[in-house]
GUTI-169079 format. One record per residue (C-alpha): residue number from 1; residue in one letter; chain; x, y, z. Coordinates in steps of 0.25 Angstrom, whole numbers, always signed. Layout:
<nodes>
+-----+------+-------+-------+-------+-------+
:  nr : rest : kette :    c1 :    c2 :    c3 :
+-----+------+-------+-------+-------+-------+
: NUM :    A :     A :     X :     Y :     Z :
...
+-----+------+-------+-------+-------+-------+
</nodes>
This chain:
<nodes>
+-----+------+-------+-------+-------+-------+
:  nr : rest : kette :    c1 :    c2 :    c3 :
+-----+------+-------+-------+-------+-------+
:   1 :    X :     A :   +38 :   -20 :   +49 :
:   2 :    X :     A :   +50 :   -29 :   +51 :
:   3 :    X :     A :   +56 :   -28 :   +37 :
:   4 :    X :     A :   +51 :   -19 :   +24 :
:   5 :    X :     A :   +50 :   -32 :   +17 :
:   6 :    X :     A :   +36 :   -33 :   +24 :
:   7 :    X :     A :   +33 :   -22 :   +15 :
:   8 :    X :     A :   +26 :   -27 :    +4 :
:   9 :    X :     A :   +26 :   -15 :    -9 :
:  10 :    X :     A :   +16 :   -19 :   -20 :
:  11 :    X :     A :   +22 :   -11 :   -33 :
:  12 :    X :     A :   +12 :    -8 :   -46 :
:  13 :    X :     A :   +18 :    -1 :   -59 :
:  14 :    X :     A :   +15 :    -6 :   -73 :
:  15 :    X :     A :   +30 :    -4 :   -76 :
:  16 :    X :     A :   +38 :   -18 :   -72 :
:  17 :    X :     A :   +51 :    -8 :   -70 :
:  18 :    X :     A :   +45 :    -1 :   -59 :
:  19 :    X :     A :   +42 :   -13 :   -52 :
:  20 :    X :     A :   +54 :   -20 :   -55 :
:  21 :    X :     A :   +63 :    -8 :   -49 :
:  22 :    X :     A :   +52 :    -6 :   -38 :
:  23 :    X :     A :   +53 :   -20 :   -32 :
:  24 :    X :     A :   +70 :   -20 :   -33 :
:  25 :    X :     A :   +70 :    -7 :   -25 :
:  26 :    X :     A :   +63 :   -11 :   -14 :
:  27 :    X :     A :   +63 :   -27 :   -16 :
:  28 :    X :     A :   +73 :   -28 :    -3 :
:  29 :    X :     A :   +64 :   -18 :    +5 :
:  30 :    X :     A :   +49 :   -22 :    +3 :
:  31 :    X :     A :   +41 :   -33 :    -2 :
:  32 :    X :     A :   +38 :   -29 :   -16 :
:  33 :    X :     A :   +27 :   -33 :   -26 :
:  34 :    X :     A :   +24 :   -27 :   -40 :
:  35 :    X :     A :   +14 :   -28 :   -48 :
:  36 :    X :     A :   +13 :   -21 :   -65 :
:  37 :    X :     A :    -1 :   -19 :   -63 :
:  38 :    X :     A :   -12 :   -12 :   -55 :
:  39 :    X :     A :   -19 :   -26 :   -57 :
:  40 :    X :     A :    -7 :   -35 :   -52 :
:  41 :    X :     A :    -6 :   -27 :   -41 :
:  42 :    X :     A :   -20 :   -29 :   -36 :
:  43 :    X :     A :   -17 :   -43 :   -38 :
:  44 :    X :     A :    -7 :   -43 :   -28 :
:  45 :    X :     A :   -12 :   -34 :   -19 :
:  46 :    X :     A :   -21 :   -47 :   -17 :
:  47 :    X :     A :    -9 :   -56 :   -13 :
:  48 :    X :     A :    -1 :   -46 :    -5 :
:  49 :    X :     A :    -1 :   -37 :    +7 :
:  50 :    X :     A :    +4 :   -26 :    +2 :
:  51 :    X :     A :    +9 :   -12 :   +10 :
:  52 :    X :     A :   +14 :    -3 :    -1 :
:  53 :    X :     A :    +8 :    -1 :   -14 :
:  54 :    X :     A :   +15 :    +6 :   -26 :
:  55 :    X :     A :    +9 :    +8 :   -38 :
:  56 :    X :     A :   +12 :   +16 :   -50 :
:  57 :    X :     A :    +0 :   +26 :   -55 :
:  58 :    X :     A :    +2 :   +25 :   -73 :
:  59 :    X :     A :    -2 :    +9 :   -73 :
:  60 :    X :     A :   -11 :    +2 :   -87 :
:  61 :    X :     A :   -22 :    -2 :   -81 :
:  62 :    X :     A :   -24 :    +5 :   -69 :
:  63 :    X :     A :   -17 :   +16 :   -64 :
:  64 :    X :     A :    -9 :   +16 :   -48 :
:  65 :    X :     A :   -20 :   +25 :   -42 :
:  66 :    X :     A :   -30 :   +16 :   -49 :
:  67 :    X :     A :   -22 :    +4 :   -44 :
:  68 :    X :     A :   -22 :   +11 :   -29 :
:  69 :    X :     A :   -38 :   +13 :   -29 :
:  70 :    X :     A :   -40 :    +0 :   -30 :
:  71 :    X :     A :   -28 :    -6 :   -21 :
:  72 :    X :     A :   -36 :    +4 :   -11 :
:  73 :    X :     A :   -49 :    -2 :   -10 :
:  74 :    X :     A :   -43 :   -16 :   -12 :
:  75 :    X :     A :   -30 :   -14 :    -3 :
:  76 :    X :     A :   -30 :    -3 :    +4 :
:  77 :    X :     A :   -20 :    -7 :   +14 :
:  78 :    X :     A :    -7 :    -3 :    +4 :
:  79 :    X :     A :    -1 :    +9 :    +4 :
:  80 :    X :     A :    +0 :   +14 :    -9 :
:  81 :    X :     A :   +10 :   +22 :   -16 :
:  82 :    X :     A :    +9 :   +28 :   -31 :
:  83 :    X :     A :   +19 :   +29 :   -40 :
:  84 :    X :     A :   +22 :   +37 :   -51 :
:  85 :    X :     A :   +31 :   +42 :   -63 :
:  86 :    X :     A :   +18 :   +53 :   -67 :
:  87 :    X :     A :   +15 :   +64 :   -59 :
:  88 :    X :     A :    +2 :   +63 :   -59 :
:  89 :    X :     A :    -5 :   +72 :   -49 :
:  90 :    X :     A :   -20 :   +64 :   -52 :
:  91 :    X :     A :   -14 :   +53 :   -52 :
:  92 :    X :     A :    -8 :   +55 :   -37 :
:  93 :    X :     A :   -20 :   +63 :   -32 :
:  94 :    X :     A :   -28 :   +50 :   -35 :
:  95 :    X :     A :   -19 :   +40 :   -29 :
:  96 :    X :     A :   -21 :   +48 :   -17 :
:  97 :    X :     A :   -36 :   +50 :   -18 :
:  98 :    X :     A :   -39 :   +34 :   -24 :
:  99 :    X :     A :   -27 :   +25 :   -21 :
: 100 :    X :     A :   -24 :   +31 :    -7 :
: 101 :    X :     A :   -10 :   +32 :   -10 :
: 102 :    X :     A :    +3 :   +34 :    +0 :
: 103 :    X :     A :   +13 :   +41 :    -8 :
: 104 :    X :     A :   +14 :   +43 :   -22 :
: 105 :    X :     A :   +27 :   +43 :   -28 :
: 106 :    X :     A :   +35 :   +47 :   -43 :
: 107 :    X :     A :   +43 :   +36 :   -51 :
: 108 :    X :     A :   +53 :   +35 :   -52 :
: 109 :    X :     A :   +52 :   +31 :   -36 :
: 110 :    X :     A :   +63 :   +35 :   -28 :
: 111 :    X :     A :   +67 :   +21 :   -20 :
: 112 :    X :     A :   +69 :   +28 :    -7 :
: 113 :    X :     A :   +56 :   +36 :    -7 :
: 114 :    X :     A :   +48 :   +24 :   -12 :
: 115 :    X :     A :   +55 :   +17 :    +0 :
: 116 :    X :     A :   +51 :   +27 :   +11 :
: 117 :    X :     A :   +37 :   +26 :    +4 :
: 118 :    X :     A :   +35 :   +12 :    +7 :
: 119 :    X :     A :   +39 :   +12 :   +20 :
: 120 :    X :     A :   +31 :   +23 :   +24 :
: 121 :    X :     A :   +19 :   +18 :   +17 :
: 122 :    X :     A :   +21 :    +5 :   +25 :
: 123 :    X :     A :   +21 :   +10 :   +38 :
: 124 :    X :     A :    +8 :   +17 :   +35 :
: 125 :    X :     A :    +3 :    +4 :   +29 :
: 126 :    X :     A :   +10 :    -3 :   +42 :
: 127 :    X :     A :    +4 :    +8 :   +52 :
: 128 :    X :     A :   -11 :    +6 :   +46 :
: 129 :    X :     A :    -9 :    -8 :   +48 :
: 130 :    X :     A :    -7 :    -7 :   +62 :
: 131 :    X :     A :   -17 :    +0 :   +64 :
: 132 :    X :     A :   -27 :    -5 :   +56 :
: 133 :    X :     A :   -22 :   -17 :   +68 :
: 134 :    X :     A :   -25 :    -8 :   +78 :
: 135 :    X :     A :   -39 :    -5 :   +76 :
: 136 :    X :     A :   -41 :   -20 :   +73 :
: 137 :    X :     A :   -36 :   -23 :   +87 :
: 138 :    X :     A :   -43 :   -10 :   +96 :
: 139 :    X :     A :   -56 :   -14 :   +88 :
: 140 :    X :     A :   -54 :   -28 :   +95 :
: 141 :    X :     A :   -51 :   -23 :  +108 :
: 142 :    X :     A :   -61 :   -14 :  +109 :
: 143 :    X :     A :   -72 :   -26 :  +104 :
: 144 :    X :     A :   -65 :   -35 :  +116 :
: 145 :    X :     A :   -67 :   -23 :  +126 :
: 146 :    X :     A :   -82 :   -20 :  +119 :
: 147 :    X :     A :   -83 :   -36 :  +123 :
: 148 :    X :     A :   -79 :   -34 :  +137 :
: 149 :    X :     A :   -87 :   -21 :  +140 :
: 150 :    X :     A :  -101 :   -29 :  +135 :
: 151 :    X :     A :   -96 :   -42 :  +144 :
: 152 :    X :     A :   -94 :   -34 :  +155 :
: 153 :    X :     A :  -107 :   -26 :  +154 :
: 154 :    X :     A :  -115 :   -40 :  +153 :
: 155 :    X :     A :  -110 :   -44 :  +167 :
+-----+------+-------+-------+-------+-------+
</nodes>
């Protein structure tokens, strides 16, 4: 990663405050989206390449976990973080179980915590990438080496 502005952060909380401060802390830093709803975020999720994923769990509609089960079978690629001001020890235990979650995290979010979050759930995201690559290009090889092996045993 050349510059953390390749960092794309999508940002779901039904409170237009939380987005607002969310995106002005880390506008400089990352590439940031935000979205007032479960449903708008999906929405975007469909336009966007998205790496990290916050969401907040108390939404109308549907809840952050509920959010993150759906983002999984959809998008399972993000890395995705819940965020809370209710300590909700279901609510965590499910976000783990159902929406895979990297880290969960208490509002009000401390900017240097949230920070170290994002950039070490990117260089997971990063490190899967690469080797999802990897095995792309060793499954390759080996099908151009299984080639030469049956050529050879023809002759």
């Amino acid at each position: 990663m050349e510059n953390s502005k390749d960092i794309k952060i999508l940002y779901v909380d039904d409170e237009r405050n939380n987005l607002v401060s969310l995106k002005a802390t880390f506008r400089h830093e990352f590439t940031v989206f935000t979205a007032i709803s479960a449903k708008d975020g999906l929405e975007l999720l469909k336009t966007e390449n998205i790496h990290i994923l916050i969401t907040d769990q108390r939404m109308p509609e549907m809840t952050g976990v509920e959010f993150l089960e759906e983002v999984v079978k959809l998008y399972p690629d993000p890395m995705r973080v819940l965020l809370t001001g209710y300590t909700d020890l279901q609510a965590v235990i499910d976000a783990v179980n159902k929406g895979q979650i990297y880290y969960y995290l208490n509002k009000p979010w401390d900017p240097q915590q949230l920070r170290t979050t994002i950039f070490n759930a990117y260089e997971i995201y990063r490190l899967r990438e690469e080797n999802a690559n990897l095995l792309k290009e060793l499954a390759r090889v080996n099908d151009q080496l299984e080639f030469l092996l049956r050529q050879q045993m023809l002759s």
